[in-house]
Every structure is written in structure tokens, then in C-alpha cells.
C-alpha positions as CSV (number, residue, x, y, z in Angstrom):
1,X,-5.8,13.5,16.7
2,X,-4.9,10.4,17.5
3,X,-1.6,9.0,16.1
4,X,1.3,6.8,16.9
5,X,1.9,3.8,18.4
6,X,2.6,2.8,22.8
7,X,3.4,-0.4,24.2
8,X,1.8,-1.2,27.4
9,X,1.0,-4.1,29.9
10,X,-2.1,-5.4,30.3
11,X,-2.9,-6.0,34.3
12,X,-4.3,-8.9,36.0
13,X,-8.1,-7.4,35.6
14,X,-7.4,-7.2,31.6
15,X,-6.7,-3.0,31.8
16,X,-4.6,-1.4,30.1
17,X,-3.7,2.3,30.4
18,X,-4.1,4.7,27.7
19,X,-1.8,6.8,26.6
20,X,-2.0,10.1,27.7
21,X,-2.1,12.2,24.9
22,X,-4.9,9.8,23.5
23,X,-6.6,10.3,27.2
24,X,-6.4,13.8,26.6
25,X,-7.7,14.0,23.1
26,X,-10.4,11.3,23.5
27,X,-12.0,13.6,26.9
28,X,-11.5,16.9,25.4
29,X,-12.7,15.8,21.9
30,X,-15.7,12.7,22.9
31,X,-15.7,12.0,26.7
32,X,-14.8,8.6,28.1
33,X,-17.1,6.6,26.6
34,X,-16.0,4.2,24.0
35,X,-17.4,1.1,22.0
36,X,-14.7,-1.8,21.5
37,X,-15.0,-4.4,18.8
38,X,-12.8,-7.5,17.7
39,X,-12.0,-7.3,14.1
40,X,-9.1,-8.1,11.7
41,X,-7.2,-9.6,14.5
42,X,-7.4,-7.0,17.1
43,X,-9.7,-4.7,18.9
44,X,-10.7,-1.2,17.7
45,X,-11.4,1.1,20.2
46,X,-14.1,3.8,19.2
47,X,-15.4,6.6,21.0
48,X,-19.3,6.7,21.4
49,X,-19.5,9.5,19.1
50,X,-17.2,8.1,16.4
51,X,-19.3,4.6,16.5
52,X,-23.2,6.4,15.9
53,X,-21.3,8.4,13.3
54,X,-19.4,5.3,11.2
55,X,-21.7,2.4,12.2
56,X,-25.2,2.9,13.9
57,X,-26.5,6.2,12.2
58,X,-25.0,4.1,8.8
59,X,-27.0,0.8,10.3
60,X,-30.3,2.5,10.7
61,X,-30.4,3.6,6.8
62,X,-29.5,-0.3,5.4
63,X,-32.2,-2.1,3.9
64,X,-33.0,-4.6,6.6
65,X,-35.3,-7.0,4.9
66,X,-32.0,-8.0,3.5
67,X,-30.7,-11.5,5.1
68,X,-27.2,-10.6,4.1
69,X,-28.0,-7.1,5.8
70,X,-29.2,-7.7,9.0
71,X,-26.4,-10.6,9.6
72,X,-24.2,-8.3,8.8
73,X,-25.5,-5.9,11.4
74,X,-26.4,-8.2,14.2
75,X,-22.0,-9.4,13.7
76,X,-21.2,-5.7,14.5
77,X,-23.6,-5.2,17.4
78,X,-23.3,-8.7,19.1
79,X,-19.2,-8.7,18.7
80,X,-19.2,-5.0,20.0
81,X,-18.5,-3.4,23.7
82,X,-19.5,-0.3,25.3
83,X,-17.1,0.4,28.0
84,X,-16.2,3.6,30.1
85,X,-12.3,4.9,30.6
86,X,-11.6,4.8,34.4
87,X,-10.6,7.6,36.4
88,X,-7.0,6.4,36.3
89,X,-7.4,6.3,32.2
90,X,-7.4,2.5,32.2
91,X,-9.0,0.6,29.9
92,X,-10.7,-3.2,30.8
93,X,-10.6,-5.0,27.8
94,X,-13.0,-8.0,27.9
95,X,-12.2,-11.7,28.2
96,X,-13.8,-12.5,24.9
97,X,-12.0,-9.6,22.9
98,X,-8.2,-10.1,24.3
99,X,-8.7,-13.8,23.7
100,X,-10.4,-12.6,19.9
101,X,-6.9,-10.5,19.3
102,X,-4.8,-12.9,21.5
103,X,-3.8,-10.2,23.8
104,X,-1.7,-11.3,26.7
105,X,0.4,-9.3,29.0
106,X,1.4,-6.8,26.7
107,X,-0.3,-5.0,24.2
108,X,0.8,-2.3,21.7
109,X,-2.3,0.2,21.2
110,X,-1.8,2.4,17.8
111,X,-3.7,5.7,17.3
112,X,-5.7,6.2,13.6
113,X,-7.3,9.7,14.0
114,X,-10.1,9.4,15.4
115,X,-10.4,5.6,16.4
116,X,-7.9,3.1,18.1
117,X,-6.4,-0.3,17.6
118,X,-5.2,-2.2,20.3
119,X,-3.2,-5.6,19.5
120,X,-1.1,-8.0,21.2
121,X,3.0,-6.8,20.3
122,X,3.4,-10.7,18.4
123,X,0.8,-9.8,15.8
124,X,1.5,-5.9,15.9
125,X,5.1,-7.5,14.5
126,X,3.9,-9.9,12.2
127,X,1.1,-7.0,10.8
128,X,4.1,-4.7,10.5
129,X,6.1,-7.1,8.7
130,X,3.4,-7.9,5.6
131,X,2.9,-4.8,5.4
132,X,2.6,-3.5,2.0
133,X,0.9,-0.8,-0.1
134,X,-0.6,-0.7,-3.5
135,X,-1.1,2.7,-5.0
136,X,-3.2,3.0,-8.1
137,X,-2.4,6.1,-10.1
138,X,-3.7,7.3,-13.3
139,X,-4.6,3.3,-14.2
140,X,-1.2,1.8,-13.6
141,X,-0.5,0.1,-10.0
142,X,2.6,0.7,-8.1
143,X,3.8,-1.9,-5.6
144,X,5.7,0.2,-2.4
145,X,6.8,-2.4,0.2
146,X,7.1,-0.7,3.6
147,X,10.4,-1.6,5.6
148,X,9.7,-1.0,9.2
């Protein structure tokens, strides 16, 4: 599974290096194939497998005759990525996503089970400090704020 957080550099190509353990899982568990996309302010990183499961087998069900629908679809596929991990386990993040996420040299990549986020460590910060949590429970809201 893939959890926690690692700050690395990004190089002069645009790579990064992923984490071992998240090397590890990700060939033992998908391969080295993933699909990279530029959303909420920084890019998720899904393997192949994860991306047919959550988007494309999902995608190939929605009634396309839809406008609403196939914009919708056409955002996903034309902001997304395929890329391979290199031998080394580096990652090249494209131009047009680490400008999307405003990644420069440094990068903090965080692990949510079976996906990835990678962002640059200003707006890592700045997520971490709004971060808050509403939790509805048997009709009545409760407010936690997260202290990090």
C-alpha cells in the first residue's frame, strides 16, 4: 500500500525519484507503467491498472451523447500522461504538469493506497495548513481541525 509522505528534488530533466517502498509496491503490485494527471493543484500519479479501473472502464459506460459528458471526458484524457518508471525508479514529470502544480526543484510526493500525489513542498504546506475535516454522524456535523 502506498502511504506516507517523501520529499525529493526534482532534476534538471524534470525526474524525480520514487521512493522505494512505493517502487517496490507499485512493480510487485502494477508494473511501471503509470498515467499522470494535473488536478486540484498537483499531479496524481496512477498506475495503468488503477487508471482503466477508476477512470476508462468508468468512461466507456457514461452516456456520451451528453455534452456535459463527453467534455468532461475529453478534460481527463487530454490533461492525462502515460509515462514509464525508469530503471533507476525515476519519474519525468512533464513540462505542462510541474508548471500545472508549480513544481520546481523540490517536490513532496504523498502515497494514498493505491494512487500518488506529487506536489511542489510550498503548496504541500499551504494544503496541510487548511486542512480540515467534517465528519457527519448520525445527522449532526462535527468540525475536527487537523494540526499538523
Amino acid at each position: 500500500m502506498l502511504i506516507s509522505s517523501h520529499t525529493v528534488s526534482v532534476d534538471e530533466k524534470g525526474r524525480v525519484s520514487i521512493p522505494a517502498r512505493f517502487r517496490e509496491y507499485l512493480y510487485s503490485k502494477f508494473g511501471d507503467q503509470l498515467v499522470l494527471l494535473d488536478m486540484d493543484g498537483c499531479i496524481f500519479a496512477y498506475p495503468l491498472e488503477e487508471w482503466r479501473r477508476r477512470f476508462s472502464d468508468k468512461f466507456s459506460q457514461l452516456p456520451t451523447h451528453r455534452d456535459d459528458v463527453r467534455r468532461y471526458v475529453r478534460s481527463m484524457y487530454g490533461r492525462a500522461t502515460e509515462c514509464v518508471l525508469d530503471r533507476q525508479g525515476r519519474l519525468l514529470l512533464p513540462l505542462r504538469l510541474r508548471d500545472s502544480a508549480q513544481i520546481g526543484k523540490d517536490a513532496v510526493i504523498i502515497g494514498l493506497e493505491n494512487k500518488f500525489e506529487i506536489w511542489s513542498s510550498e503548496n504541500w504546506k499551504k494544503e496541510l495548513s487548511e486542512t480540515s475535516v467534517v465528519i457527519e454522524e448520525e445527522g449532526k456535523e462535527t468540525f475536527i481541525e487537523l494540526e499538523f
